[in-house]
Gaussian input, Z-matrix of N, CA and C with variables (Angstrom, degrees):
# hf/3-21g

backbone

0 1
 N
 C     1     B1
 C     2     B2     1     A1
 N     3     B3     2     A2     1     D1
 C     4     B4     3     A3     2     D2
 C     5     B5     4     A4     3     D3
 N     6     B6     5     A5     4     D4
 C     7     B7     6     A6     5     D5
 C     8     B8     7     A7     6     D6
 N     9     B9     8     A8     7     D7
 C    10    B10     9     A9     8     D8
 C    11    B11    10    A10     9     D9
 N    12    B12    11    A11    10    D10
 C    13    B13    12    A12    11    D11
 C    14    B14    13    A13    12    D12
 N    15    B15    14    A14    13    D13
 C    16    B16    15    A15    14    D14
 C    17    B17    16    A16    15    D15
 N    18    B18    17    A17    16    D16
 C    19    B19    18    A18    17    D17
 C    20    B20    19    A19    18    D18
 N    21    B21    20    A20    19    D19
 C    22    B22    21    A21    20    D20
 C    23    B23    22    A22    21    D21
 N    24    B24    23    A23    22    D22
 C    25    B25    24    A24    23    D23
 C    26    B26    25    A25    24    D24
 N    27    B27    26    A26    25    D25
 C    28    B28    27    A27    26    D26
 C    29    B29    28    A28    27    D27
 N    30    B30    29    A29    28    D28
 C    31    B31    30    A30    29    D29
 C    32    B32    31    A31    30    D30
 N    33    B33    32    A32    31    D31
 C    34    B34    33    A33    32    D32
 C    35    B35    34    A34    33    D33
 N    36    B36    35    A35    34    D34
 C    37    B37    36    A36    35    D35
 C    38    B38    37    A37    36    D36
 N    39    B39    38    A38    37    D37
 C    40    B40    39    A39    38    D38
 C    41    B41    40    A40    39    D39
 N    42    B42    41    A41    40    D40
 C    43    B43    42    A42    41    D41
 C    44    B44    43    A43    42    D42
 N    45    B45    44    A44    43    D43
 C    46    B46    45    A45    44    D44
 C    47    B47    46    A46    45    D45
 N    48    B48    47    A47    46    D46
 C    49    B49    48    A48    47    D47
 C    50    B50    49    A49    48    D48
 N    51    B51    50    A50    49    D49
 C    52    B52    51    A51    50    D50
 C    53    B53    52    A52    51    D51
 N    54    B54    53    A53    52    D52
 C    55    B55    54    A54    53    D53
 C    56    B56    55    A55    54    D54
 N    57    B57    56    A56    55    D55
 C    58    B58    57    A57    56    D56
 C    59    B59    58    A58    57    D57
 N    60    B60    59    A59    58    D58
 C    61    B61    60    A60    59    D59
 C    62    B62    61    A61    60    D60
 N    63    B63    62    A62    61    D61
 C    64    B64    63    A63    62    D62
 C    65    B65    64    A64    63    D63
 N    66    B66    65    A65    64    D64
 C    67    B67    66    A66    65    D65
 C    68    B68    67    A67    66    D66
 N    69    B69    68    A68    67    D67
 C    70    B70    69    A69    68    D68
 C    71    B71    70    A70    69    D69
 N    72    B72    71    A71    70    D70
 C    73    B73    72    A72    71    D71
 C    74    B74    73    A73    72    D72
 N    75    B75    74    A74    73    D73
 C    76    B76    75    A75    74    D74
 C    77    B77    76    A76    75    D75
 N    78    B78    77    A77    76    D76
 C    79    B79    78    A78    77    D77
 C    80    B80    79    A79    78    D78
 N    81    B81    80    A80    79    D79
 C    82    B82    81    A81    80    D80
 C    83    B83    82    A82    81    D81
 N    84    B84    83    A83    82    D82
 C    85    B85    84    A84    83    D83
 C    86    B86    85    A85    84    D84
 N    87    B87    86    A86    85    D85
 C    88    B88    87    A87    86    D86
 C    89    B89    88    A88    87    D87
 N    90    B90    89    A89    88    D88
 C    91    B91    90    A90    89    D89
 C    92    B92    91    A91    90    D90
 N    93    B93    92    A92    91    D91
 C    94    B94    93    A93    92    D92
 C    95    B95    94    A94    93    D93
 N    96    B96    95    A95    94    D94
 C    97    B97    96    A96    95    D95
 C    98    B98    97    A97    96    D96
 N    99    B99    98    A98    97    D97
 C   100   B100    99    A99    98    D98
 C   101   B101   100   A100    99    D99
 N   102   B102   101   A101   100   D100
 C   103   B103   102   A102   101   D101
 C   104   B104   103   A103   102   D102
 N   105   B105   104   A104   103   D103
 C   106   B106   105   A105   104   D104
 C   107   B107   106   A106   105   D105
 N   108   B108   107   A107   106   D106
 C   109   B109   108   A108   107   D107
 C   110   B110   109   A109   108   D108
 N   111   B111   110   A110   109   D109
 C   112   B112   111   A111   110   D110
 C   113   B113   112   A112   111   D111
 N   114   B114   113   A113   112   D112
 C   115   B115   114   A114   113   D113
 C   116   B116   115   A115   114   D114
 N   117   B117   116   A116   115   D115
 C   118   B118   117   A117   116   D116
 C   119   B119   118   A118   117   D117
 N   120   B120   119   A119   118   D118
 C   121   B121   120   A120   119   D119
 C   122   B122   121   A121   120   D120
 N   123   B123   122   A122   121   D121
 C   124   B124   123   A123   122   D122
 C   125   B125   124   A124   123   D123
 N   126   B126   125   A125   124   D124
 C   127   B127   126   A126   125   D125
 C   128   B128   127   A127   126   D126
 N   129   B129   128   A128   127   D127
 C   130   B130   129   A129   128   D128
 C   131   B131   130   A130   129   D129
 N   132   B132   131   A131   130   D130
 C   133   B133   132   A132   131   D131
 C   134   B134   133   A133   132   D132
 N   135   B135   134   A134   133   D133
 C   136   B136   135   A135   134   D134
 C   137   B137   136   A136   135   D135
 N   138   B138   137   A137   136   D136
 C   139   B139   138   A138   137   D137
 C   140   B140   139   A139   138   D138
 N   141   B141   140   A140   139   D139
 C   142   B142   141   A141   140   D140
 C   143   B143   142   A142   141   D141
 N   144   B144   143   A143   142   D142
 C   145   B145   144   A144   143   D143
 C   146   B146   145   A145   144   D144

   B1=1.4326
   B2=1.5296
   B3=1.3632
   B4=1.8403
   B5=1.2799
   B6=1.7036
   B7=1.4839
   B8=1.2212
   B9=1.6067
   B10=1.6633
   B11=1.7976
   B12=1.3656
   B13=1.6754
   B14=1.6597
   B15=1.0281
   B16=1.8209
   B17=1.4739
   B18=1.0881
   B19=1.2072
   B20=1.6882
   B21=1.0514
   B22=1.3374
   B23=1.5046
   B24=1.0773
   B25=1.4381
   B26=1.9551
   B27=1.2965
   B28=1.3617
   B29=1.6759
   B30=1.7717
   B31=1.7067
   B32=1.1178
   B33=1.0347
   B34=1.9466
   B35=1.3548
   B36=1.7294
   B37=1.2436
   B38=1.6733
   B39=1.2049
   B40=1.3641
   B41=1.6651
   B42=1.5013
   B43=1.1749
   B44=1.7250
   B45=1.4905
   B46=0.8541
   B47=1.5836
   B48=1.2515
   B49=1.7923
   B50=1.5203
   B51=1.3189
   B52=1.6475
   B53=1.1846
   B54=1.4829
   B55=1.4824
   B56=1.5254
   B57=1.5026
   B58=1.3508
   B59=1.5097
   B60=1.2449
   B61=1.2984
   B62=1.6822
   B63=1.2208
   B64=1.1148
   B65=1.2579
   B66=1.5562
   B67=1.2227
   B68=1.3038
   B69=1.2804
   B70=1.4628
   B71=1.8997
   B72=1.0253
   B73=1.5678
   B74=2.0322
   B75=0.7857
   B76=1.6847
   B77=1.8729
   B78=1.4147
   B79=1.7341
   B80=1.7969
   B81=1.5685
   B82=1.6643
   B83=1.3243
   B84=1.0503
   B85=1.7336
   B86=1.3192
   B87=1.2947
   B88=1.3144
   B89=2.1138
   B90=1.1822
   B91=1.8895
   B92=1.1153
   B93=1.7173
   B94=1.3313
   B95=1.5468
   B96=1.3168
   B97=1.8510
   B98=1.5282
   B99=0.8735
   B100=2.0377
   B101=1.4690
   B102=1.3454
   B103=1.5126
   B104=1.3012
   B105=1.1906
   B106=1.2025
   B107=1.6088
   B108=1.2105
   B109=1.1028
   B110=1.8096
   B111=1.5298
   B112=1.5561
   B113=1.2288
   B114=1.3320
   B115=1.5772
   B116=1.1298
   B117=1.7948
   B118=1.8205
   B119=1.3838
   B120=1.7978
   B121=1.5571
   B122=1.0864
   B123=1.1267
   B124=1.8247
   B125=1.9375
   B126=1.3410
   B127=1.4177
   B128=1.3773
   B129=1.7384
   B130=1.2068
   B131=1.0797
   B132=1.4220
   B133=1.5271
   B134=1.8434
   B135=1.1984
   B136=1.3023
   B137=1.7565
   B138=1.2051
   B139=1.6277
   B140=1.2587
   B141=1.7101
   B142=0.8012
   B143=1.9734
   B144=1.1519
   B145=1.6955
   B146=1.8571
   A1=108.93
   A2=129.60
   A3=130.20
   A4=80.64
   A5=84.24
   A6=125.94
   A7=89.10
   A8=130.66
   A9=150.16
   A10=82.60
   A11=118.21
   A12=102.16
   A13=104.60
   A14=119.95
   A15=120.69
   A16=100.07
   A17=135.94
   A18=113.87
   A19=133.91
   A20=123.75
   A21=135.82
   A22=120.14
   A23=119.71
   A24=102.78
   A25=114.24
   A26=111.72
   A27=104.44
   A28=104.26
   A29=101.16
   A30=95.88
   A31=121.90
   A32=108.40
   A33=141.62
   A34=99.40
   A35=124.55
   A36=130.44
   A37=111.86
   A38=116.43
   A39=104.39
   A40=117.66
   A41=117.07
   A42=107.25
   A43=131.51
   A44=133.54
   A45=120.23
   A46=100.78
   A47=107.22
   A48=110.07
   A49=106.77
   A50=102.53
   A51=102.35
   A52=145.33
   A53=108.19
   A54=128.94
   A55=95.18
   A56=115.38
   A57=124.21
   A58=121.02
   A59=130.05
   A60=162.49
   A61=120.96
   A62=122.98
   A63=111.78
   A64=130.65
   A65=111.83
   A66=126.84
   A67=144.21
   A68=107.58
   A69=119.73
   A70=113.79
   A71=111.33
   A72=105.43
   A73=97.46
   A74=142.40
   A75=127.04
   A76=113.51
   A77=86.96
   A78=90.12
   A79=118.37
   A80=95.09
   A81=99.38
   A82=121.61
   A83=126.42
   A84=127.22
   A85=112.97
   A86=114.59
   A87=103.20
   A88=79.27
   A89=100.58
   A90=87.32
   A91=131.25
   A92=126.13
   A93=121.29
   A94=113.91
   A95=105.14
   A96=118.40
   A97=101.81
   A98=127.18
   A99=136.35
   A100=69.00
   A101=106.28
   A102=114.87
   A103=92.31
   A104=170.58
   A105=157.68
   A106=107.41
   A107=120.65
   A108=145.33
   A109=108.97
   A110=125.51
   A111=146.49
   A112=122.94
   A113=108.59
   A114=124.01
   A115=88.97
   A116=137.63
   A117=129.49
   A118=95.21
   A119=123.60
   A120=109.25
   A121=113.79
   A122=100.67
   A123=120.79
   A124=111.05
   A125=102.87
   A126=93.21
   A127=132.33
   A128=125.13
   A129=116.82
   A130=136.32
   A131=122.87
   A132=160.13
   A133=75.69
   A134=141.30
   A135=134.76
   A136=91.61
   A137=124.82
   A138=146.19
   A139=98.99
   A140=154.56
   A141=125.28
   A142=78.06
   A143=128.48
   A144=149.49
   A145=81.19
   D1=128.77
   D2=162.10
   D3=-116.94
   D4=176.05
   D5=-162.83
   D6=-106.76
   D7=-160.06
   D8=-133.59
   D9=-105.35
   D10=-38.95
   D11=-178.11
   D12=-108.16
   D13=47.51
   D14=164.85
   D15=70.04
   D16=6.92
   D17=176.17
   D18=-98.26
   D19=114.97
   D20=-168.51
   D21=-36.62
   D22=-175.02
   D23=170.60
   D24=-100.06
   D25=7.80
   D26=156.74
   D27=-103.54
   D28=131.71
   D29=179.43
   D30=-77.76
   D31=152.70
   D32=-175.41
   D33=68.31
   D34=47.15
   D35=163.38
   D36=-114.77
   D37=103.21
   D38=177.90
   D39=-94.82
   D40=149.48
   D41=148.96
   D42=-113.32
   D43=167.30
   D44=-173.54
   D45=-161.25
   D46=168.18
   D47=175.28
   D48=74.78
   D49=-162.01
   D50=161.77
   D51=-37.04
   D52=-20.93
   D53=-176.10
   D54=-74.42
   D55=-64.05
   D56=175.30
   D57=-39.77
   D58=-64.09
   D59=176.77
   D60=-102.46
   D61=74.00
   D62=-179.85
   D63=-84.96
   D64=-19.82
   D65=152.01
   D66=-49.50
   D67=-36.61
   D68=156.40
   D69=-117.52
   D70=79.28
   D71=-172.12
   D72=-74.75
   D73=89.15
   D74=148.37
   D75=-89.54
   D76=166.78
   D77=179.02
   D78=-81.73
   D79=-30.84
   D80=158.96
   D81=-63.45
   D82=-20.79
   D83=172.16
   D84=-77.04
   D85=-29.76
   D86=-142.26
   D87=-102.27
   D88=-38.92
   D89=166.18
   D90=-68.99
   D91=-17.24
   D92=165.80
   D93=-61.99
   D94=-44.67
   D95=-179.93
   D96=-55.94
   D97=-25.45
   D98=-177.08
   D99=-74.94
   D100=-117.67
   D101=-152.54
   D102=-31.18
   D103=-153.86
   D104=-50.50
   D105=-80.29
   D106=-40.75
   D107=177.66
   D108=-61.22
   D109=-41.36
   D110=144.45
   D111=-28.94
   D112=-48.26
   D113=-164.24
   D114=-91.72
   D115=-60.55
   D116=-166.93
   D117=-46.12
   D118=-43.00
   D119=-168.92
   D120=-64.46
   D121=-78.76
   D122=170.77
   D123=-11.32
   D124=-49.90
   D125=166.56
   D126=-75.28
   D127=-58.83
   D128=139.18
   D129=10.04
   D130=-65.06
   D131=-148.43
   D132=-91.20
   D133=-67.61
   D134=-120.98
   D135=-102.54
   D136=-36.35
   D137=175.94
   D138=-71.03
   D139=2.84
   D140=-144.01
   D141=-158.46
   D142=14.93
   D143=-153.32
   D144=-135.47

C-alpha cells in the first residue's frame, strides 16, 4: 500500500510501476510515478540542506 506520493509504509521507500498498480501495469504510468516520485525526493532532499 503508498500514500498520495508512492510511498510505502516503510519511509523513504517508494513504490512505482507495476509494483504500484498491478492492475493496470503500462510503461507511461509507471514513468509518470518516477517523475512524480523524483520531485517528492528532490524536495525532501532540498528541505532537509
Amino acid at each position: 500500500m503508498i500514500d498520495s506520493n508512492c510511498e510505502t509504509s516503510v519511509k523513504n521507500v517508494y513504490a512505482i510501476g507495476d509494483v504500484a498498480n498491478p492492475l493496470a501495469p503500462t510503461i507511461s504510468g509507471a514513468v509518470g510515478m518516477g517523475a512524480s516520485v523524483a520531485k517528492v525526493i528532490y524536495e525532501r532532499i532540498k528541505s532537509n540542506v
